[in-house]
C-alpha positions in Angstrom: 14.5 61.2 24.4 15.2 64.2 22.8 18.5 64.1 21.0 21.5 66.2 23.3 23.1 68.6 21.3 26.8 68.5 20.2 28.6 70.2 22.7 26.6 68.0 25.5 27.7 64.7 24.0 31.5 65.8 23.5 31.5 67.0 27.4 30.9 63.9 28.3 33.0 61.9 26.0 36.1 60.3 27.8 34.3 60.6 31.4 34.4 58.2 33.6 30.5 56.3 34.5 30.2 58.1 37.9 31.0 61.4 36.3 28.7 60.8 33.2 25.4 59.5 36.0 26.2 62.5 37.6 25.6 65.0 35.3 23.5 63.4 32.0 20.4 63.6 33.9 21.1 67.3 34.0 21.4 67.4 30.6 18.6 65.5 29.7 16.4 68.3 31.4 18.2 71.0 29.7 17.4 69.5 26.6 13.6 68.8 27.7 13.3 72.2 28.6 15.7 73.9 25.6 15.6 76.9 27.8 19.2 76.9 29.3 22.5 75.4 29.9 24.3 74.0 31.9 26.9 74.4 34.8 28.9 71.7 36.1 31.2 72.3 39.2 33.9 69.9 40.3 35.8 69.9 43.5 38.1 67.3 44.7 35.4 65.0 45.9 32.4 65.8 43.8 30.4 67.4 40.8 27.4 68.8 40.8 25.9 69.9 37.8 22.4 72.3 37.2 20.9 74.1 34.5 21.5 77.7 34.4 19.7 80.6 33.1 23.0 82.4 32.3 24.4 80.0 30.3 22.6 79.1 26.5 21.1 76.3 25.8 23.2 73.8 24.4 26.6 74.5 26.0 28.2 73.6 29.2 30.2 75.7 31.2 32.4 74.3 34.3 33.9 75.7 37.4 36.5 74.4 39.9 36.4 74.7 43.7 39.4 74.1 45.4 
């Protein structure tokens, strides 16, 4: 596996293991592809995460939906 670049591994420091299965295999295909980022939205009952072509490669950018 490719290495995950900084910002990847600091987003999911402190997360809890449902959180961190939820959105590593997201960031393993960002990282595989090293063409975008990533998004990660969290409601009160779930997170999704995708890559995204507006964010760069090698950040992570999260939203909240009430």
């Amino acid at each position: 596996m490719n290495q995950l670049p900084a910002a990847y591994t600091e987003y999911l420091a402190g997360r809890d293991d449902d959180f961190v299965a939820t959105v590593l295999p997201v960031l393993k295909q960002s990282v595989a592809d090293k063409k975008h980022g990533v998004h990660v939205v969290i409601n009160s009952h779930t997170v999704q995460a995708r890559t995204d072509p507006d964010v760069p490669f090698g950040e992570v950018r999260e939203g909240a939906v009430d």
